[in-house]
VEXDREN-2710 file (C-alpha; in Angstrom, 1 decimal):
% VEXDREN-2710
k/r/px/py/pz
1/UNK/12.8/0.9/-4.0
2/UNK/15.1/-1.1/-6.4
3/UNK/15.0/-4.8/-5.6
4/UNK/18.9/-5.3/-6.9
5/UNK/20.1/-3.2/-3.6
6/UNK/20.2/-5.2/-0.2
7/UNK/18.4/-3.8/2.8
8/UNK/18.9/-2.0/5.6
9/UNK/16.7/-2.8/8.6
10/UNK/17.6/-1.1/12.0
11/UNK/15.6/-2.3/15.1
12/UNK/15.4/-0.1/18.3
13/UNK/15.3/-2.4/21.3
14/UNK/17.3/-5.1/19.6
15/UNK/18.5/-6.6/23.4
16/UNK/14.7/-7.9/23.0
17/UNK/13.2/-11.1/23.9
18/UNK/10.8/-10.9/20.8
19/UNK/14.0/-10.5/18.5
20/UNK/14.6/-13.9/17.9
21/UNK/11.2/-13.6/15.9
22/UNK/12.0/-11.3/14.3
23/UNK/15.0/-13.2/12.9
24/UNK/13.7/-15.7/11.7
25/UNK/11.1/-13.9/9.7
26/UNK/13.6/-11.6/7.9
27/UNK/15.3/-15.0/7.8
28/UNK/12.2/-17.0/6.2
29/UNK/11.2/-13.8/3.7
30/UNK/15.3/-13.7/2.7
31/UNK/14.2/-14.4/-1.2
32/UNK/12.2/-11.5/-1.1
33/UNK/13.7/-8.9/1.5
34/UNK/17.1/-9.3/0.9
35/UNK/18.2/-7.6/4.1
36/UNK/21.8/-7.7/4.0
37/UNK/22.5/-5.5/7.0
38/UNK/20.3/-5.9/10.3
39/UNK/21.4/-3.4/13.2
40/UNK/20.5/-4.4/16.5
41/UNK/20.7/-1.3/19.1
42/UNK/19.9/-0.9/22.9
43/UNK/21.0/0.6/25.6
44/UNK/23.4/1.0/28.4
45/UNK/21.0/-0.9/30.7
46/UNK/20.0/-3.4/27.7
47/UNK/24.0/-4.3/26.8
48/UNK/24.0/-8.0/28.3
49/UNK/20.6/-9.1/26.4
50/UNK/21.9/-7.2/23.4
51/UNK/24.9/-9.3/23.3
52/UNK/22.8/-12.4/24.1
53/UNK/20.0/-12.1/22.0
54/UNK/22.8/-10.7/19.3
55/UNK/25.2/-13.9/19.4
56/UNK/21.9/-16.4/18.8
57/UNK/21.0/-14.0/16.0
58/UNK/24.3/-14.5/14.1
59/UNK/24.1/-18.8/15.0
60/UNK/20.4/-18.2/13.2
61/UNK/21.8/-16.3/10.3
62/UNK/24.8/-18.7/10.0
63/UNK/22.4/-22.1/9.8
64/UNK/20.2/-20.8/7.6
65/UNK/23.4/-19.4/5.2
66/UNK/21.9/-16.2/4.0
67/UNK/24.5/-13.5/3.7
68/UNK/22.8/-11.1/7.0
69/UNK/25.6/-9.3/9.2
70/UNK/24.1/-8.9/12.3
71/UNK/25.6/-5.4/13.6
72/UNK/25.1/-4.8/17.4
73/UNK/25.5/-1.2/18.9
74/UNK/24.4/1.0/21.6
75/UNK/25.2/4.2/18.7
76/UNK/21.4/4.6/17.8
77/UNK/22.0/7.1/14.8
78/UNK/24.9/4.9/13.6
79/UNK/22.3/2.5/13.2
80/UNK/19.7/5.0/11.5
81/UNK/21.9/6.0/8.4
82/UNK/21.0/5.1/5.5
83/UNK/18.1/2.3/6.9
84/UNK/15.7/1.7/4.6
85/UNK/13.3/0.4/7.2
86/UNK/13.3/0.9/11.4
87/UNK/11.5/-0.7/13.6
88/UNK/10.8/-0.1/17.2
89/UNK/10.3/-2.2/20.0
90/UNK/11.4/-0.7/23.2
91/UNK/10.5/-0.9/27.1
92/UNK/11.7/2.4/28.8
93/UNK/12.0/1.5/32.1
94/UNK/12.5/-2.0/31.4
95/UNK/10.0/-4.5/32.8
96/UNK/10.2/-2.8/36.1
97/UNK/8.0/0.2/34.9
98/UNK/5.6/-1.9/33.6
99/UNK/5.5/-3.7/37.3
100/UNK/4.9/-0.9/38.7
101/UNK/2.2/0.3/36.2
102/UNK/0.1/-2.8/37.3
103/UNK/0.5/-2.4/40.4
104/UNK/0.3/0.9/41.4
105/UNK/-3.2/0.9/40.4
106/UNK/-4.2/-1.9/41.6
107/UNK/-3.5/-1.1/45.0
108/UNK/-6.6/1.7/44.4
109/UNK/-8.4/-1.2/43.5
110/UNK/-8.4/-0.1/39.8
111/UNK/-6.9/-2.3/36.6
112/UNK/-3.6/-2.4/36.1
113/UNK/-2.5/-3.4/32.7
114/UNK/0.1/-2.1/30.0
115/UNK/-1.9/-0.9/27.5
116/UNK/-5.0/0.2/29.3
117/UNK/-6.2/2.5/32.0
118/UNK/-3.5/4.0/34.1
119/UNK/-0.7/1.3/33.3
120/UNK/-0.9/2.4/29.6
121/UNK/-1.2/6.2/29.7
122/UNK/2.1/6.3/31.9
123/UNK/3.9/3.6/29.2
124/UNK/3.1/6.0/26.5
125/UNK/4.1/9.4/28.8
126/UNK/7.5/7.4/28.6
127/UNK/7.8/6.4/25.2
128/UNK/6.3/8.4/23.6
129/UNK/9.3/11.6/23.8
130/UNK/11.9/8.5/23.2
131/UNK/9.8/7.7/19.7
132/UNK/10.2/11.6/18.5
133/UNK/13.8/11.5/18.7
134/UNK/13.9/8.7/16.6
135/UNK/11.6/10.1/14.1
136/UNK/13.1/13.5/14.0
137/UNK/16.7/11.3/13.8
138/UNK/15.5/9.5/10.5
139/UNK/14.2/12.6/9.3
140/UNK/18.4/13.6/9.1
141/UNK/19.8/10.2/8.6
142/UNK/17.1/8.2/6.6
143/UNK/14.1/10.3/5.5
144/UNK/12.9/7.8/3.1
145/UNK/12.9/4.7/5.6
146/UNK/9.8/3.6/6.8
147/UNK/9.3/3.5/11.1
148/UNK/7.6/0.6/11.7
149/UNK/6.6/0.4/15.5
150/UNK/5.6/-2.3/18.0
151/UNK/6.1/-0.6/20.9
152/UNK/2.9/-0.4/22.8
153/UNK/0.6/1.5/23.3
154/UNK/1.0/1.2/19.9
155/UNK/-2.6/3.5/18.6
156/UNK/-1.4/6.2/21.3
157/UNK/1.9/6.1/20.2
158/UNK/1.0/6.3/16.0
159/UNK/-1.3/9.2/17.2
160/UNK/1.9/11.4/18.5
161/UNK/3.7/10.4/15.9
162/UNK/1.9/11.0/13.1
163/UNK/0.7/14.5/14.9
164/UNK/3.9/15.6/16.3
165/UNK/6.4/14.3/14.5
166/UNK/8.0/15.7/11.0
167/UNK/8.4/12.1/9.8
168/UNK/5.3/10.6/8.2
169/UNK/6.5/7.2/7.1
170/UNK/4.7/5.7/10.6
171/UNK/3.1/2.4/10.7
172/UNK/2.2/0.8/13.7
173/UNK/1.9/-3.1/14.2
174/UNK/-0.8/-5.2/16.1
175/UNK/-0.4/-8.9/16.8
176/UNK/-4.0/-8.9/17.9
177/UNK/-6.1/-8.4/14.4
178/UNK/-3.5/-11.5/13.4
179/UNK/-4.4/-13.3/16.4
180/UNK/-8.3/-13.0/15.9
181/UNK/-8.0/-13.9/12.5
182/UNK/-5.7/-17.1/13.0
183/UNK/-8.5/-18.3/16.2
184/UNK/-11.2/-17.7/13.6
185/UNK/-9.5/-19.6/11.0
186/UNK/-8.9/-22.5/13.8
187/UNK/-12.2/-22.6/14.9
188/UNK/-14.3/-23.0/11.6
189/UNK/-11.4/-25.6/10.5
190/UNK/-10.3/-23.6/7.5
191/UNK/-6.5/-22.1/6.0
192/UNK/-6.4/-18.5/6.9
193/UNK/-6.7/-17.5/3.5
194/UNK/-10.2/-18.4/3.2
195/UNK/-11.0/-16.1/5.8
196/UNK/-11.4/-12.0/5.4
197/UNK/-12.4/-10.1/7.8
198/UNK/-13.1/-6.4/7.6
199/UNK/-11.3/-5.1/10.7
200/UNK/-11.9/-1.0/12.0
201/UNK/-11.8/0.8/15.3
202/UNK/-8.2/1.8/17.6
203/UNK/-5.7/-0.5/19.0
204/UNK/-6.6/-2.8/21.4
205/UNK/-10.1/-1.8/20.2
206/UNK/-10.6/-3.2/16.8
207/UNK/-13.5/-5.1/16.2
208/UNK/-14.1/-7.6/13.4
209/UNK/-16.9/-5.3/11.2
210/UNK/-17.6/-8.3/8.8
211/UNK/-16.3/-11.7/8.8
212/UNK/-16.4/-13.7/5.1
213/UNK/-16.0/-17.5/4.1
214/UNK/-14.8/-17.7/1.0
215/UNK/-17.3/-15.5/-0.5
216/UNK/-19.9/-15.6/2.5
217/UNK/-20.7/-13.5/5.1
218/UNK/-20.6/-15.7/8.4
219/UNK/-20.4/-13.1/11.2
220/UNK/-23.4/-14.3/12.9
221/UNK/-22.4/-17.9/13.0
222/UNK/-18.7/-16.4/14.2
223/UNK/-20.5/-14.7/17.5
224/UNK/-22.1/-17.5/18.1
225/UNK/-19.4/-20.2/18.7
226/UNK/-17.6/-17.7/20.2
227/UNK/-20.6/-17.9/22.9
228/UNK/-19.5/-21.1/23.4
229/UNK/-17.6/-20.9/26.7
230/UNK/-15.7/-23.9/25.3
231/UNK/-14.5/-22.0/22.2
232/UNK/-12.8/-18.9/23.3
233/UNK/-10.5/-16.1/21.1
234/UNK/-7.7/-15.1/23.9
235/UNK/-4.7/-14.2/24.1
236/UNK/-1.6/-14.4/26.8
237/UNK/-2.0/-11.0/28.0
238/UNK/-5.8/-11.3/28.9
239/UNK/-7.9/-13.6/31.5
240/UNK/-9.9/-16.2/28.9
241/UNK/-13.0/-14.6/30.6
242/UNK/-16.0/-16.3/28.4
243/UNK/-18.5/-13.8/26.4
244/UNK/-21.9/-13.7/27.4
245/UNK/-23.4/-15.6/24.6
246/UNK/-26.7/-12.9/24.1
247/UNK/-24.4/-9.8/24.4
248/UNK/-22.4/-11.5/21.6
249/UNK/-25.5/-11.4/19.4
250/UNK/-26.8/-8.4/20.3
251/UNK/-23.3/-6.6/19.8
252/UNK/-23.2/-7.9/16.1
253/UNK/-19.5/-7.7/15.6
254/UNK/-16.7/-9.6/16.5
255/UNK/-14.8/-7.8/19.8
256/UNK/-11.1/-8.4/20.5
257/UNK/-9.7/-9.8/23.6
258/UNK/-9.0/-6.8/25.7
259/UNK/-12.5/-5.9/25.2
260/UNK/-13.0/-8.0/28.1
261/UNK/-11.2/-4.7/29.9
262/UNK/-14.0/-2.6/28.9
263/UNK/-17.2/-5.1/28.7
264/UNK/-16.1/-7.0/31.3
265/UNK/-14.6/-4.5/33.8
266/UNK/-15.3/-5.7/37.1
267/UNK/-14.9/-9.6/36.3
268/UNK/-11.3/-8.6/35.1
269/UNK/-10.5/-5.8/38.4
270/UNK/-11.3/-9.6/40.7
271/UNK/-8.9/-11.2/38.9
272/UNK/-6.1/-9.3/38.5
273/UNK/-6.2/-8.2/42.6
274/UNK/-6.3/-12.2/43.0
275/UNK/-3.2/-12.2/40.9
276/UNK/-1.5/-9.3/42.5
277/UNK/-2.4/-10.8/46.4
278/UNK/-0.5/-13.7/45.2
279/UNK/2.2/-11.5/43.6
280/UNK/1.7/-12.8/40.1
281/UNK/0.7/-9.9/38.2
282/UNK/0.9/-10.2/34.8
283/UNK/3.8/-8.2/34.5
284/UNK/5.8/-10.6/37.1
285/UNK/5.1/-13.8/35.0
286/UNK/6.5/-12.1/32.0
287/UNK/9.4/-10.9/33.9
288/UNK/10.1/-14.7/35.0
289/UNK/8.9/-15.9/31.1
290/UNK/11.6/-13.6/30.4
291/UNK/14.6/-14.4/32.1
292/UNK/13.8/-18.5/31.6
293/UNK/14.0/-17.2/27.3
294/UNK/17.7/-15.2/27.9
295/UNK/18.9/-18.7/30.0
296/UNK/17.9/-20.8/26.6
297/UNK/19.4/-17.9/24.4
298/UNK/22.8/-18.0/26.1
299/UNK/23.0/-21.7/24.7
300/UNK/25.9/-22.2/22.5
301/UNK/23.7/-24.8/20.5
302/UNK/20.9/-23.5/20.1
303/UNK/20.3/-21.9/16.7
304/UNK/16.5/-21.5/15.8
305/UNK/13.7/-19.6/17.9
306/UNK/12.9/-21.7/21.0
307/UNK/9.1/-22.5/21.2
308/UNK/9.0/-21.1/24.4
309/UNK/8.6/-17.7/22.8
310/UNK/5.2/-18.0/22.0
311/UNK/4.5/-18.1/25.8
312/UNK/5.0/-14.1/25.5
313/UNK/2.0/-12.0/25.1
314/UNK/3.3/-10.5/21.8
315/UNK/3.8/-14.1/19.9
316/UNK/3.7/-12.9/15.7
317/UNK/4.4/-9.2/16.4
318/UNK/7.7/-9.7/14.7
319/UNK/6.1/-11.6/12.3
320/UNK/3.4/-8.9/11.4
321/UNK/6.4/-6.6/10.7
322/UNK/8.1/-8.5/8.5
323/UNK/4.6/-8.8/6.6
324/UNK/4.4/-5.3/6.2
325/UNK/8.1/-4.4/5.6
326/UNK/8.2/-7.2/2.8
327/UNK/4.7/-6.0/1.1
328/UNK/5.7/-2.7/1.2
329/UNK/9.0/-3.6/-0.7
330/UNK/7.6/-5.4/-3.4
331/UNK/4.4/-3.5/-3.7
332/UNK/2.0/-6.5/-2.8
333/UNK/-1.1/-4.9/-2.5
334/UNK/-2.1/-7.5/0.0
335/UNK/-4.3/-6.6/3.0
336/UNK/-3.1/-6.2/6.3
337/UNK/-4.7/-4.7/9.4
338/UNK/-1.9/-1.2/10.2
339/UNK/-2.4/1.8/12.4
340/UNK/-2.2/4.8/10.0
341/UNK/-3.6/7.9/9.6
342/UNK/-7.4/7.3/9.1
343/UNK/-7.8/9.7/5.9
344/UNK/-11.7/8.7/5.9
345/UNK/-11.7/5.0/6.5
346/UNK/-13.6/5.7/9.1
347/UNK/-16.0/8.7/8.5
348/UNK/-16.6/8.9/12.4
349/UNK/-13.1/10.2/13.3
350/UNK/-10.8/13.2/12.6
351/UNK/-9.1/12.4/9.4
352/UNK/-5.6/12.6/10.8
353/UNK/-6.6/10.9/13.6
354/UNK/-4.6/7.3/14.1
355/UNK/-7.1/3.9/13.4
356/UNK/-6.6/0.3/13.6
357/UNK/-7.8/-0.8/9.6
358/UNK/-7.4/-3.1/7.3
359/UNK/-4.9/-1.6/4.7
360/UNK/-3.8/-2.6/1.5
361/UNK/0.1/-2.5/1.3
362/UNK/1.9/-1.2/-1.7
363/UNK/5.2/0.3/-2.4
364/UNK/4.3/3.7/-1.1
365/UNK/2.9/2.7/2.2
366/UNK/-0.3/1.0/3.1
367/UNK/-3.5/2.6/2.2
368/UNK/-6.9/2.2/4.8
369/UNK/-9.9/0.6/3.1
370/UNK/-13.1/2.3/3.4
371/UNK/-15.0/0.9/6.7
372/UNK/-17.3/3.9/7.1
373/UNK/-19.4/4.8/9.9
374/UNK/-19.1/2.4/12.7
375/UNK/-22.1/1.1/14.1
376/UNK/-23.9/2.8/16.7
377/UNK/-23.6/0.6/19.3
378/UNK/-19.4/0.6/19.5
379/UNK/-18.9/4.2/18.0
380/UNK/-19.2/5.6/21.9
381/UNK/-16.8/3.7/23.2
382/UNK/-14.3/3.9/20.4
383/UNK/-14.8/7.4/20.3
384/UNK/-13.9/8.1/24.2
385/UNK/-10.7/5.7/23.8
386/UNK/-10.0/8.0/20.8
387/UNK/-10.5/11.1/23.0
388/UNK/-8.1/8.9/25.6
389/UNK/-5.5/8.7/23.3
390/UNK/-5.5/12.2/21.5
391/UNK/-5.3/13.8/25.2
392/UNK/-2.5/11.3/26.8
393/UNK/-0.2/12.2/23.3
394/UNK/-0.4/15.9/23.8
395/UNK/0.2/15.1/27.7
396/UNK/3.2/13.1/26.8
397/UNK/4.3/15.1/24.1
398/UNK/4.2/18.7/26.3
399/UNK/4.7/17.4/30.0
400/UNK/1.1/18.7/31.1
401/UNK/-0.1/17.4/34.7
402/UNK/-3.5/19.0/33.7
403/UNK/-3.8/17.0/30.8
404/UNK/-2.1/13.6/31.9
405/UNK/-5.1/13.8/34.8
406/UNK/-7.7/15.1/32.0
407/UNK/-6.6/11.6/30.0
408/UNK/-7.1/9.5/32.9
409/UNK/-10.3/10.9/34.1
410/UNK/-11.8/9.9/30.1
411/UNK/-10.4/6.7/30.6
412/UNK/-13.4/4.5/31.1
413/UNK/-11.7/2.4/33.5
414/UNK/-10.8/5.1/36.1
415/UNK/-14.4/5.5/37.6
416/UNK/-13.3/9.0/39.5
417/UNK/-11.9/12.6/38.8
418/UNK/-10.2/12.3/42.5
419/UNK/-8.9/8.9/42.0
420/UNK/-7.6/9.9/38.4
421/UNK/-6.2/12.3/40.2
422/UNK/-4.3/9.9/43.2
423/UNK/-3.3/7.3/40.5
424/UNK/-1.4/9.9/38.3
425/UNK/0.8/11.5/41.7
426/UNK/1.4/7.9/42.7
427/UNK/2.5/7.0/39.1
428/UNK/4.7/10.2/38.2
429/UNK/6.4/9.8/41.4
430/UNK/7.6/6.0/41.1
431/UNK/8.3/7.1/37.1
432/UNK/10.1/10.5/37.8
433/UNK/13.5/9.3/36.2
434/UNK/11.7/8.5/32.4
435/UNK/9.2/11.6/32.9
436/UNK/11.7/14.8/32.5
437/UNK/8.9/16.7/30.7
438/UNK/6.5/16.4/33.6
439/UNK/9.7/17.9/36.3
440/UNK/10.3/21.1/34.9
441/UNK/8.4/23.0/37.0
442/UNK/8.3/23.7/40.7
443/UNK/4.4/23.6/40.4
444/UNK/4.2/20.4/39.4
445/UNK/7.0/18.8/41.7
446/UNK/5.1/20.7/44.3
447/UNK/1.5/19.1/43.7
448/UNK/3.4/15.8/43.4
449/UNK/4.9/16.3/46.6
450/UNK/8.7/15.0/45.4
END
């Protein structure tokens, strides 16, 4: 990719709250990505935030005087010619779906979440079909560009694509693995660069294999202050639910916040039905977060990314493209932790299965390191998440009731095969307008009584 040419970056679901981020780190890497053209697209329904989030783009671009046009447009494959890099992050449905994918469920006393359990199987059924287009789009208008997605369910939705889709150029990006290594960092009082950490498993199920100091290995000295109930690795999205300190031990690798969904089940079900008796789900606080960030973006004056941001669950998403787009660009060969096709990094999954790894990035796309077996006592529940995801992409790739049930009943957060079975009608009927594929038979509109 010849470093002389300015870029082209398109970004599906440029109408955004997370765009300002992303701004400002094309704006902050500008010596080294010289993206001359950014394209920010949307839809009908996103217009208004597109123009908003659009206008405080172009005051950013304009203060920091680097020669960007900021291009808005609702024309998606006007957008897609001739990118050299796309990245995704959409909401179909807008932050009403995911409203109702927490609380649907939790009315059956199950978790409701957007990137677990029930809430994240129906997030992918809906974004999943959208993400194909825009692969097979590239595939006509910019075949060599890189699709760079933050969309979540971001491991289910790298599995479809990289299964179903034509276009291989697919990397999906975490903010977590960043997150975990940044709290680690904090809490042994070091620069993040003196910290590695061997990352392997799925999204939203990585664990930290190894952690080094320098040139130490200080995992077991990591679990332990994260036992500490006053030293805690969260994140936004998650209840700061404290480890058990001897589990920590026993488990011998670092987990990742929304472990606590899967380790910490029942603690997490109490909570969230506390929130959603009150009416503050977490979907409803982001839905207020979010229209308190467009109010500050409409400001004429305001011409940087508010601090506010970081009150979102996704705070250095953005960022963690801009990593990978940049390194990728000038062939870095630094590590970062993708979701790409595993290709053996970890011998205990299908090699064109999707993983969560750390990768190193060069020119032709990043390359997993070798993690190898994962340890015995994580491999199960890695493997049935796995299982999760490959059955919820086939559902949402061919429309199948059977196997959109057959996902949920795996899922190790839906204890029963009937409720599995309750969940999903309830779901595809308050969905029916982003699930085309699952209404085109009388059978199924049938069983779901519509």
């Amino acid at each position: 990719m010849g470093k002389n040419v300015g870029l082209k970056v398109a970004t599906i679901g440029g109408g955004s709250s997370y765009t300002p981020e992303l701004i400002e780190g094309f704006i902050k890497r500008y010596h080294e990505l010289p993206i001359t053209e950014l394209w920010l697209v949307d839809i009908e329904a996103g217009r208004e935030k597109l123009e908003i989030v659009g206008d405080l783009a172009r005051r950013m671009v304009e203060k920091a005087g680097v020669p960007m046009e900021i291009h808005l447009t609702l024309d998606r494959r006007k957008a897609l010619k001739d990118a050299s890099f796309v990245t995704t992050q959409m909401r179909v449905g807008l932050l009403d779906a995911r409203i109702k994918d927490e609380r649907i469920p939790l009315q059956m006393g199950l978790i409701g979440q957007e990137t677990n359990g029930a809430g994240g199987l129906f997030k992918a059924l809906r974004t999943i079909p959208v993400l194909l287009e825009i692969a097979e789009e590239m595939q006509e208008l910019c075949p060599e560009a890189w699709l760079i997605n933050f969309t979540n369910p971001a491991g289910m939705v790298t599995e479809a694509l990289l299964r179903y889709s034509g276009h291989k150029k697919v990397i999906g990006v975490c903010n977590v693995p960043f997150n975990m290594h940044l709290s680690i960092s904090k809490m042994l009082g070091v620069e993040m660069n003196r910290v590695h950490i061997d990352f392997g498993g799925l999204n939203h199920m990585v664990f930290g294999l190894h952690v080094y100091l320098d040139d130490q290995e200080i995992t077991d000295r990591v679990l332990e202050m994260l036992g500490d109930p006053d030293i805690q690795m969260t994140m936004k999205n998650v209840a700061p639910l404290p480890w058990n300190p001897k589990f920590l031990k026993s488990l011998g690798v670092v987990p990742c916040p929304y472990h606590r969904y899967y380790y910490k089940t029942s603690n997490i079900l109490d909570e969230e039905i506390e929130a959603f008796k009150s009416g503050k789900t977490r979907a409803e606080i982001v839905k207020k977060l979010e229209e308190g960030l467009f109010e500050l973006y409409k400001d004429k004056d305001l011409d940087i990314k508010p601090p506010q941001l970081e009150q979102r669950g996704g705070a250095y998403y953005s960022d963690a493209a801009c990593n990978v787009i940049s390194s990728i660009f000038n062939d870095k060969k630094d590590i970062q932790v993708l979701n790409v096709q595993n290709k053996g990094s970890i011998s205990d999954i299908e090699y064109d299965s999707a993983v969560e790894v750390s990768c190193i990035v060069t020119k032709n796309g990043p390359i997993p390191l070798t993690m190898g077996r994962l340890p015995v006592q994580i491999n199960g529940l890695v493997q049935q998440i796995k299982s999760f995801e490959r059955i919820g992409a086939e559902a949402a790739v061919t429309g199948s009731y059977d196997k959109a049930l057959l996902a949920l009943t795996i899922n190790p957060l839906i204890p029963s095969d009937d409720l599995a079975e309750k969940v999903l009608q309830e779901l595809l009927e308050a969905h029916k307008e982003y699930l085309p594929h699952f209404f085109k038979t009388k059978r199924l509109q049938e069983s779901v009584k519509i």
